[in-house]
Backbone as ProteinMPNN parsed JSONL, in Angstrom:
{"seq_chain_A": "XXXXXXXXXXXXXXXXXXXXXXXXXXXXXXXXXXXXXXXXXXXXXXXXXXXXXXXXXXXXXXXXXXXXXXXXXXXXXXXXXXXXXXXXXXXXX", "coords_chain_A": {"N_chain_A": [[3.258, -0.608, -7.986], [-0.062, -1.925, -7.747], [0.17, -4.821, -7.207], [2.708, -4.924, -5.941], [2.636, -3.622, -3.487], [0.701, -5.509, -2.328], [2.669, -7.504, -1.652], [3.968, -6.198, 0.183], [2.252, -5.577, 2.589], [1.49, -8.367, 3.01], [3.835, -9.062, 3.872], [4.197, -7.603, 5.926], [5.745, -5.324, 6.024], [7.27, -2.703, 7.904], [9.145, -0.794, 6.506], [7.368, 0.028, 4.645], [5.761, 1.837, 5.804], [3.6, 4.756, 6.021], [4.203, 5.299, 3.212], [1.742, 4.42, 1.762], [-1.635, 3.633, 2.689], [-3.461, 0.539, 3.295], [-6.724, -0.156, 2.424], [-9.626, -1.868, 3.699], [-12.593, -2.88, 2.114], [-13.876, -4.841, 3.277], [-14.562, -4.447, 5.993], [-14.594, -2.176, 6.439], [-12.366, -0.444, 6.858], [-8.721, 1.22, 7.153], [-5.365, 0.484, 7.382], [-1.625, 0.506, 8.176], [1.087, -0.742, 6.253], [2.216, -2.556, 7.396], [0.788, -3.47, 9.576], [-0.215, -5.606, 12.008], [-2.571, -7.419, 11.93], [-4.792, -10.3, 10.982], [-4.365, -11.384, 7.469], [-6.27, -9.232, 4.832], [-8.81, -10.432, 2.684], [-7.744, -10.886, -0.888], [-9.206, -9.475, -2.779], [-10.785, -8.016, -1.658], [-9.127, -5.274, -0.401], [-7.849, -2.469, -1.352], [-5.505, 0.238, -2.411], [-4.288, 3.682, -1.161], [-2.774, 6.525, -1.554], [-2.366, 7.969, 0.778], [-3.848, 8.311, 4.04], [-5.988, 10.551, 4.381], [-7.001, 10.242, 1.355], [-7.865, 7.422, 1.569], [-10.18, 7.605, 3.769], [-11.688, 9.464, 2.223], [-12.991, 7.454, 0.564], [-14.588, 6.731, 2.314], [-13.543, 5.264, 4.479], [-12.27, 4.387, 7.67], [-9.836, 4.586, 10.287], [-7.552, 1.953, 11.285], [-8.041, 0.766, 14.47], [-5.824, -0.975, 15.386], [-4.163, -0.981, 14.164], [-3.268, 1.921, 14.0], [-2.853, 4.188, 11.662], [-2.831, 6.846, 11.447], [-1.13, 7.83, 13.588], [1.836, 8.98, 15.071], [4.334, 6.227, 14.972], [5.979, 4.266, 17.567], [8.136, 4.201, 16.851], [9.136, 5.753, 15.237], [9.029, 8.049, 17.086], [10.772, 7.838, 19.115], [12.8, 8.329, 17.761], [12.702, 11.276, 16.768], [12.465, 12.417, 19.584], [15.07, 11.115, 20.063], [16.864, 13.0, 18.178], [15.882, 15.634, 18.956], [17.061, 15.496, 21.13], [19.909, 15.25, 20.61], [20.074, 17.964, 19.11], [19.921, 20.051, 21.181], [21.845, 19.237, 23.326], [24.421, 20.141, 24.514], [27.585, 19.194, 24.59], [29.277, 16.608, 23.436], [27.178, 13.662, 23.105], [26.81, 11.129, 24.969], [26.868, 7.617, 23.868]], "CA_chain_A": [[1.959, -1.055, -8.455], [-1.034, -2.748, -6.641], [1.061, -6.549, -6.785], [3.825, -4.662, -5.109], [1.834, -3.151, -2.473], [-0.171, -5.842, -1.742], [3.245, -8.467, -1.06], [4.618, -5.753, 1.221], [1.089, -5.746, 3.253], [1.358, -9.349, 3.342], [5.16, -9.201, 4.476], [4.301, -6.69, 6.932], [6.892, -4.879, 5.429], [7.49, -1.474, 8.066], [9.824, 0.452, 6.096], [6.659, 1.035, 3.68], [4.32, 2.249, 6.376], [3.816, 5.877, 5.785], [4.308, 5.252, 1.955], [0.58, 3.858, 1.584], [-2.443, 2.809, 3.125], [-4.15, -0.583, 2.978], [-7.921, 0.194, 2.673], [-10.296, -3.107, 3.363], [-13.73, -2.408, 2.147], [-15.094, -5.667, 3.425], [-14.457, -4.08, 7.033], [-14.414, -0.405, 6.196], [-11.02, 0.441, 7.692], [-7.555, 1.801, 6.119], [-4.509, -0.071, 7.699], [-0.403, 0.465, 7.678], [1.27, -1.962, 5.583], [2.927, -3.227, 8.342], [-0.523, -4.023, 10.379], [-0.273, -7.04, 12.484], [-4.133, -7.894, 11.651], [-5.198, -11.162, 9.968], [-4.607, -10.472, 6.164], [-7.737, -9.717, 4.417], [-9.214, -11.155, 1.276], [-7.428, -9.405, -2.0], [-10.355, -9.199, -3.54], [-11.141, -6.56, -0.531], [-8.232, -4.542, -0.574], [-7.551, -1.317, -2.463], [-4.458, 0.978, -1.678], [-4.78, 4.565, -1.18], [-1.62, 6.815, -1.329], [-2.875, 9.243, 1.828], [-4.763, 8.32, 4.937], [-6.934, 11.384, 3.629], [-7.679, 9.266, 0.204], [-8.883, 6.436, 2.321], [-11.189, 8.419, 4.815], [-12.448, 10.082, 1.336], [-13.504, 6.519, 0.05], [-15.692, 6.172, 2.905], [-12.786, 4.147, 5.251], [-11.921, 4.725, 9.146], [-8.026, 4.083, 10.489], [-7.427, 0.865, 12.004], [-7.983, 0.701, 16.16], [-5.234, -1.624, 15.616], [-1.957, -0.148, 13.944], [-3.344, 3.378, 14.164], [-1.852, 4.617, 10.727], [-2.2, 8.155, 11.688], [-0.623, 8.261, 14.796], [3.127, 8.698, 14.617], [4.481, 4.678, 15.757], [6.629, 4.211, 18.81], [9.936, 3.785, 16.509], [8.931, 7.35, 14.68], [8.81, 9.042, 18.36], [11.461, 7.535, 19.755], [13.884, 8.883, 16.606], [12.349, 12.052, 17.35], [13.197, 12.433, 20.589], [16.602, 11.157, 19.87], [16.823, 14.067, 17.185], [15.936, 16.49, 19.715], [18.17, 15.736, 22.135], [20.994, 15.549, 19.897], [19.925, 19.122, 18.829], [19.631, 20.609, 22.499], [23.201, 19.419, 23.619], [25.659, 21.653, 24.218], [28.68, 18.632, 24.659], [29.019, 15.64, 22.808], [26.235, 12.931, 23.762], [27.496, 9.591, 24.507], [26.069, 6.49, 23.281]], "C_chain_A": [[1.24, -1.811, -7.335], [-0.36, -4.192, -6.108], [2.255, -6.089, -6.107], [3.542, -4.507, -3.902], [1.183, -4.088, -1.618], [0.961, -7.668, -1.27], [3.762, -7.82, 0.038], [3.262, -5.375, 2.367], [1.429, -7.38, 3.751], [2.619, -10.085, 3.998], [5.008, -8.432, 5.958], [5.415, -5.809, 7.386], [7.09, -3.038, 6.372], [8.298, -0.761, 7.518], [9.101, 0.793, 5.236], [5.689, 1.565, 4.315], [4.743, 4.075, 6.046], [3.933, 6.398, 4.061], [2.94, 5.159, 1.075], [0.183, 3.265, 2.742], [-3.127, 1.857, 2.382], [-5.305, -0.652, 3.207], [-8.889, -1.427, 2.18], [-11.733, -2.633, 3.336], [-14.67, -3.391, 3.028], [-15.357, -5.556, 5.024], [-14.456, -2.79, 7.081], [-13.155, 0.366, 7.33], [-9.495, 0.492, 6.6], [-6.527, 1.46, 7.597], [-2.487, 0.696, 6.965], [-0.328, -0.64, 6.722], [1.66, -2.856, 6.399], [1.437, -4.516, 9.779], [-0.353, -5.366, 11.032], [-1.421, -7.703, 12.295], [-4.013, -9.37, 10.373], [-5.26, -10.591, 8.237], [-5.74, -10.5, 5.681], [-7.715, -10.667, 3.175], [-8.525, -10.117, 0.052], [-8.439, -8.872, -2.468], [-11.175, -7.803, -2.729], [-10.593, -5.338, -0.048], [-8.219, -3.463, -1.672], [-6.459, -0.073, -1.765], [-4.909, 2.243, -2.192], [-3.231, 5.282, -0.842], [-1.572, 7.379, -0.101], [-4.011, 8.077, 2.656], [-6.21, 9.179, 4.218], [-7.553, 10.042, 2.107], [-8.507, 8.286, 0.714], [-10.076, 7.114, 3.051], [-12.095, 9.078, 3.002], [-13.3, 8.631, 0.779], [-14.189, 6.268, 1.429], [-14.871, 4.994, 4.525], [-12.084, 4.859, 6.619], [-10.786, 4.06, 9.411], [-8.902, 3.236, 11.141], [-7.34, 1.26, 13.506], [-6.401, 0.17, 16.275], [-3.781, -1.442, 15.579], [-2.083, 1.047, 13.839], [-2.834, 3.966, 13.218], [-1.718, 6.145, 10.875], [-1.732, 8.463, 12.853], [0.984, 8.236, 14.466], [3.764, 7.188, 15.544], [6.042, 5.056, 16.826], [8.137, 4.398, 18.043], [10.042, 5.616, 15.731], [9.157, 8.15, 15.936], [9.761, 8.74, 18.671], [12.852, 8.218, 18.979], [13.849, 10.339, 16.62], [12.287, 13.055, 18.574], [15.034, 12.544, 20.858], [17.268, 12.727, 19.101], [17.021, 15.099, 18.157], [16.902, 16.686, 20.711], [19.366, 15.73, 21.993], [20.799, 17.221, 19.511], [20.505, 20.26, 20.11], [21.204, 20.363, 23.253], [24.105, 19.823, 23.381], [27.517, 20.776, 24.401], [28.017, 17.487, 23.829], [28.124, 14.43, 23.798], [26.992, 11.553, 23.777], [26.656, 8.35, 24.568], [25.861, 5.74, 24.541]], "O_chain_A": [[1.746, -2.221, -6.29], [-0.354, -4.591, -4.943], [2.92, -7.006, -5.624], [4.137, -5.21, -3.086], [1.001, -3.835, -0.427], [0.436, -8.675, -0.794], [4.091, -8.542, 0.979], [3.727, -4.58, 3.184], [1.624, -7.539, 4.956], [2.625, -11.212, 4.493], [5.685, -8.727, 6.942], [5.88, -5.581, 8.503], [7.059, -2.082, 5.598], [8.316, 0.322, 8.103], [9.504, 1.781, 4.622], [4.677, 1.853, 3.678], [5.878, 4.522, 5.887], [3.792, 7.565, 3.695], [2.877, 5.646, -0.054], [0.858, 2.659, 3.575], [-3.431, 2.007, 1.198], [-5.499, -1.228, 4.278], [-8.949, -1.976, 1.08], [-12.18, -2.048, 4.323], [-15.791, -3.093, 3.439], [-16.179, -6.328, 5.517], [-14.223, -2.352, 8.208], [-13.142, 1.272, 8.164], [-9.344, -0.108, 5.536], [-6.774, 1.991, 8.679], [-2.202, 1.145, 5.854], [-1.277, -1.345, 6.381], [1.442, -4.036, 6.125], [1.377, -5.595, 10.366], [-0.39, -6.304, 10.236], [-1.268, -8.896, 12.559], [-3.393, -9.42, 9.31], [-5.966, -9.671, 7.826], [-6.442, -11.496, 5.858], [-6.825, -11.435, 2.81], [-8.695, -8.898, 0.016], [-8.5, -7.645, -2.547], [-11.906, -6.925, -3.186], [-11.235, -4.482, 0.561], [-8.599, -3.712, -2.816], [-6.706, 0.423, -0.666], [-5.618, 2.344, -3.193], [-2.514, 4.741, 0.0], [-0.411, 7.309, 0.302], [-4.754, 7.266, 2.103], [-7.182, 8.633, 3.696], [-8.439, 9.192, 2.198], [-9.7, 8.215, 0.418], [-11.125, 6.887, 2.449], [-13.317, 8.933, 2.977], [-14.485, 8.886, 0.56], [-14.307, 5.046, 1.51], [-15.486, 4.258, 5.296], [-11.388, 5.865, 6.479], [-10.603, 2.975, 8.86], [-10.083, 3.315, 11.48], [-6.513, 2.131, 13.775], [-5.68, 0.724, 17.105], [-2.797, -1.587, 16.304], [-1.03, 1.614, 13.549], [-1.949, 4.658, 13.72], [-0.69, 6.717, 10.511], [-1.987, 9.617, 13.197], [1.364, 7.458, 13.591], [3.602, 7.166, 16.764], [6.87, 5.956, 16.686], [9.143, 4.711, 18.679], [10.986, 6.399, 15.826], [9.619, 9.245, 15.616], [10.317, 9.836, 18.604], [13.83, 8.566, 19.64], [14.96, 10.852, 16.486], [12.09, 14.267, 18.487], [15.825, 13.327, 21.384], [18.137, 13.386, 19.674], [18.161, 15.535, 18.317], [17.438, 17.735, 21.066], [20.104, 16.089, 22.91], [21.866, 17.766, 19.793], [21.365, 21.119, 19.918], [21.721, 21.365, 23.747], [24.673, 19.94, 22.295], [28.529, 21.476, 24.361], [26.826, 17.329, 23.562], [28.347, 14.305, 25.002], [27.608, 11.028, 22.849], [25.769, 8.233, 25.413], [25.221, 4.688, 24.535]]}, "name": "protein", "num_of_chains": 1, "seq": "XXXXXXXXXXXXXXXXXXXXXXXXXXXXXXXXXXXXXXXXXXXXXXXXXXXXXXXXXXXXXXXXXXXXXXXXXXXXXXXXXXXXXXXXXXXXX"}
């Protein structure tokens, strides 16, 4: 629910980024949950399950935590992935 959503915004809770965006109207931008940004006002807040949903209400990603970009810890797992895939001997830690 919205009171769930809006303590893990204010925790800066990354294991829910990707789960929801945090759309501030009183700035017209759509935020991770995780966002390092000053929290807004609740009263300005409205969550949006999809990037897309936000951008449909009229709201532009954050400059700041970039919610559609994939984040440095997503790429980096990614990578790892791959190169576990691609080896032909065991990889060592």
């Amino acid at each position: 629910d919205d009171d769930q959503r809006w303590r893990i915004a204010l925790a800066k809770d990354r294991r829910f980024d990707g789960t929801f965006v945090t759309g501030v109207h009183s700035t017209g931008i759509y935020c991770r949950p995780s966002c390092p940004a000053r929290p807004p006002r609740r009263e300005n807040v409205s969550f949006f399950a999809t990037s897309a949903d936000a951008e449909a209400a009229g709201l532009r990603a954050c400059l700041r935590c970039r919610p559609d970009d994939v984040s440095r810890d997503e790429a980096a797992v990614a990578k790892a992935i791959g190169m576990l895939r691609e080896a032909e001997d065991a990889v060592p830690l």
